[in-house]
TORMAR-285926 format. One record per atom (N, C-alpha, C): x, y, z. Coordinates in steps of 0.05 Angstrom, whole numbers, plus 5000, padded with zeros to 4 digits. Layout:
REM TORMAR-285926
XYZ
...
END
This chain:
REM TORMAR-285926
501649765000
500050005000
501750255000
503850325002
505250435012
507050564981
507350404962
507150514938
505550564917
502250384926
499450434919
499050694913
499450774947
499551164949
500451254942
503051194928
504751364920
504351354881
503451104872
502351104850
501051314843
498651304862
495851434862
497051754859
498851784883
500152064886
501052184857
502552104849
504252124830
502652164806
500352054798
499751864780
496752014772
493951884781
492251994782
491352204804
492352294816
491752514829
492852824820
495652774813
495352974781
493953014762
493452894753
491752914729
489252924738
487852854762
485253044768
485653314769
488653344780
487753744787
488253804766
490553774744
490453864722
488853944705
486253694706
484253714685
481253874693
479653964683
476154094694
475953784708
474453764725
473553634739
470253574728
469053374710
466253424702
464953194708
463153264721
461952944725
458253094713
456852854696
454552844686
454053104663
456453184656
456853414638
457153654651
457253614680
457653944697
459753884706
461054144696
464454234702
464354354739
465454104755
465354204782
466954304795
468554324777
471754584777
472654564772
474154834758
476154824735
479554654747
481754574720
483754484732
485454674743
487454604759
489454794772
490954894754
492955004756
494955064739
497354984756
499754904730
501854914745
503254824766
503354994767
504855244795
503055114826
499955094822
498954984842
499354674847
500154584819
499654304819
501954114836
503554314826
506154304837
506454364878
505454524875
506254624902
503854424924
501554344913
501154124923
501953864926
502853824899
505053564904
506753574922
508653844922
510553794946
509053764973
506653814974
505453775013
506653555012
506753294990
505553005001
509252924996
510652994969
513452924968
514453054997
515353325006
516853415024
515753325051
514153255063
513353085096
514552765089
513852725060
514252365059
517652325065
519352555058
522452485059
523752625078
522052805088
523652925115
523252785132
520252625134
520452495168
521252215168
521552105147
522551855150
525051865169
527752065168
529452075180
528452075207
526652315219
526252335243
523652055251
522551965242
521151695251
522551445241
525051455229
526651165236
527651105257
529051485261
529851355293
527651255317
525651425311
523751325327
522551065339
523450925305
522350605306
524250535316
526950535317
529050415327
529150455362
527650595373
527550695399
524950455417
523050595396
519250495407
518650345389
519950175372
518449965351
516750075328
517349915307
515450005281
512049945277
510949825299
508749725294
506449945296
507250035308
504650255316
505250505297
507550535290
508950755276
507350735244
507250415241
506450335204
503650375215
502250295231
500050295242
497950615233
499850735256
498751065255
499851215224
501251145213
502151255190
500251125168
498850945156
497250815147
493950975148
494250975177
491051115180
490551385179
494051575172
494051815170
493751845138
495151605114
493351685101
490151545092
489751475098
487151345099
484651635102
485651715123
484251985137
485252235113
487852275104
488652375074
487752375045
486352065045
484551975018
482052015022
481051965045
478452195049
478152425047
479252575063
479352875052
479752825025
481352785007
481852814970
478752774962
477752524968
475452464958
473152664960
472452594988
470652894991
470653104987
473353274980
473953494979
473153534945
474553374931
474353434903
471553244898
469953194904
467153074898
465053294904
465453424930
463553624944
464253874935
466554034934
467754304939
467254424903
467154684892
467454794876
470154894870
472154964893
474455094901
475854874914
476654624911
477754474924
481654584927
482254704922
484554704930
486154694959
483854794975
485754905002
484254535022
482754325007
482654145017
484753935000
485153974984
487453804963
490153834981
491154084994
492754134998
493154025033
490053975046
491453815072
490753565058
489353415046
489553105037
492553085029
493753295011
496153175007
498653145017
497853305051
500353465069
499153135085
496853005088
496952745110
497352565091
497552545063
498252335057
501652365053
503352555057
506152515061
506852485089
505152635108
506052535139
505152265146
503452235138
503051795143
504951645124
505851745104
507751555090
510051615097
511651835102
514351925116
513451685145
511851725166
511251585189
512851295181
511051195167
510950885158
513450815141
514650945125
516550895096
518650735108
520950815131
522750745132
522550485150
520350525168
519850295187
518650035167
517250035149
516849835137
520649545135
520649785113
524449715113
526049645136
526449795159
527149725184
525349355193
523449295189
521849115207
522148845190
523248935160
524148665150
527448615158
527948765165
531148775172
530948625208
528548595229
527848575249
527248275250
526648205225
525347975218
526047785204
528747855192
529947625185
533347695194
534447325186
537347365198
539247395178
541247525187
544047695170
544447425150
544147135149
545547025135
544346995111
540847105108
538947105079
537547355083
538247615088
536447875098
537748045072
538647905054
539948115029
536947935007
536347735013
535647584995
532647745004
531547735027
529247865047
528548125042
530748295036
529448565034
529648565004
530748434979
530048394949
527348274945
526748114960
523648084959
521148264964
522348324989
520648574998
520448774981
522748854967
523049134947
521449094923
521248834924
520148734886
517148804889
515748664918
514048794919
512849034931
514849184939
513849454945
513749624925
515749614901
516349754883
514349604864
512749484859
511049404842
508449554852
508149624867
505749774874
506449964867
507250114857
507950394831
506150254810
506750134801
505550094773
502849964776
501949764801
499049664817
497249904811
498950044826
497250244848
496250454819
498050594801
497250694785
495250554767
495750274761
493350154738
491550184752
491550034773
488249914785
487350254794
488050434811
486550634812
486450734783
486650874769
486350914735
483950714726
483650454726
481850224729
479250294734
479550334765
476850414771
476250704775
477950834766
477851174758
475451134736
476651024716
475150944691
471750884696
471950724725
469650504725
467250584741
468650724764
466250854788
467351104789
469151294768
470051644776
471951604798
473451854787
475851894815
474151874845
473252044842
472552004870
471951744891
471351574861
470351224884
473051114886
474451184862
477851054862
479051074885
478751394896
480051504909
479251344945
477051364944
476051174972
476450844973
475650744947
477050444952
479850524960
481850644945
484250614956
484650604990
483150845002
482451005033
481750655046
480250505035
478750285042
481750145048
482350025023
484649775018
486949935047
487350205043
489350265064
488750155097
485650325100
485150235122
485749915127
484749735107
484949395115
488249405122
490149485107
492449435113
494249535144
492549835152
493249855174
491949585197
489449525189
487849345210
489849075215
489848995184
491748685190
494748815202
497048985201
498749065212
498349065243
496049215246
495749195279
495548975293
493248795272
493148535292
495048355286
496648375265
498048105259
501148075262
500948315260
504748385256
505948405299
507348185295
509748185322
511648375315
512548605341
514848685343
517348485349
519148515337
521548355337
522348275368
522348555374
523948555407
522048425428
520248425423
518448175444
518647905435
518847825409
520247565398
523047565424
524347715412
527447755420
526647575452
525447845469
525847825497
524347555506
522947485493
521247195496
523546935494
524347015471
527046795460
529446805489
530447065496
531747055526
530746955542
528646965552
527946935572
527146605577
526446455552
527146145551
530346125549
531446275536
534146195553
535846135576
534446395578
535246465612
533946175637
531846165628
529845965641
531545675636
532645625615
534045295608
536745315624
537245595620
539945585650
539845515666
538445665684
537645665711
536045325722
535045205695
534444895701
536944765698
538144855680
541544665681
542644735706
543044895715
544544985737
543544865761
540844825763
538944745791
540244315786
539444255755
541343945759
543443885763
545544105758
547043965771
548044085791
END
């Protein structure tokens, strides 16, 4: 999901502001120009690459789980605003511009910790082979994320595109929360049967 958004970002969410906006033959606002199109894009590029630095360390401190967790549902809460904003508004710009400022602070949140938690999760002797997997399919959701929203751009209008995506995100934060183990409670679990097989060797003999 994580390059879904970034598809979508990149991809069809340009080309909505660019173009009149017309649904049933009524023009529901004209396209942006430019200069706006641009400067909205950067909300979502400039939060997505500044905070990764400052929320890696984070995950490395308090764990990535809650971090991909809350970064997921920030944009989730980001693809709603887009939707509603450019479905309802005549003047959507100044709502384009916070959809696109939460969908770079939930993906900066989440970006690097993804990466970090496969590195948490597998061992140094096949974690080159682990994160080439991981990449194949992270980086395939560029090209996912742009067909299938485009897909159903086509099929139910941006605007439904735009909420299935909000949808699929939300599912991905849900299964992350419930399914995904932090490493370091693996870890301290794995000690602590250690520790426990000592202290029985030590009591035999």
């Amino acid at each position: 999901m994580i390059n879904f958004i970034s598809g979508f970002a990149w991809g069809l969410f340009a080309k909505w502001m660019k173009n009149d906006y017309v649904v049933d033959g009524e023009t529901m606002w004209e396209g942006m120009d430019k200069t706006t199109v641009a400067n909205i894009t950067l909300c979502y590029g400039l939060p997505k690459g500044v905070l990764q630095w400052i929320f890696g360390f984070a995950g490395d401190r308090y764990g990535r789980k809650w971090l991909v967790v809350v970064g997921l549902s920030i944009c989730t809460l980001g693809m709603i605003i887009l939707a509603l904003t450019g479905e309802t508004s005549s003047n959507p710009e100044a709502g384009f511009y916070l959809g696109a400022l939460f969908l770079g602070v939930g993906t900066g949140i989440m970006y690097s910790n993804n990466l970090a938690a496969i590195c948490d999760h597998s061992d140094p002797t096949w974690r080159a082979s682990a994160l080439g997997t991981y990449r194949f399919w992270r980086d395939l959701g560029y090209a996912v994320g742009a067909l299938v929203t485009g897909l159903f751009a086509d099929a139910i209008g941006i605007h439904g595109s735009v909420l299935l995506t909000a949808a699929l995100t939300a599912l991905s934060a849900t299964l992350v929360a419930v399914f995904y183990k932090e490493a370091e409670a693996d870890n301290l679990k794995s000690a602590g049967a250690t520790e426990k097989e000592g202290m029985e060797g030590q009591a035999a003999l």
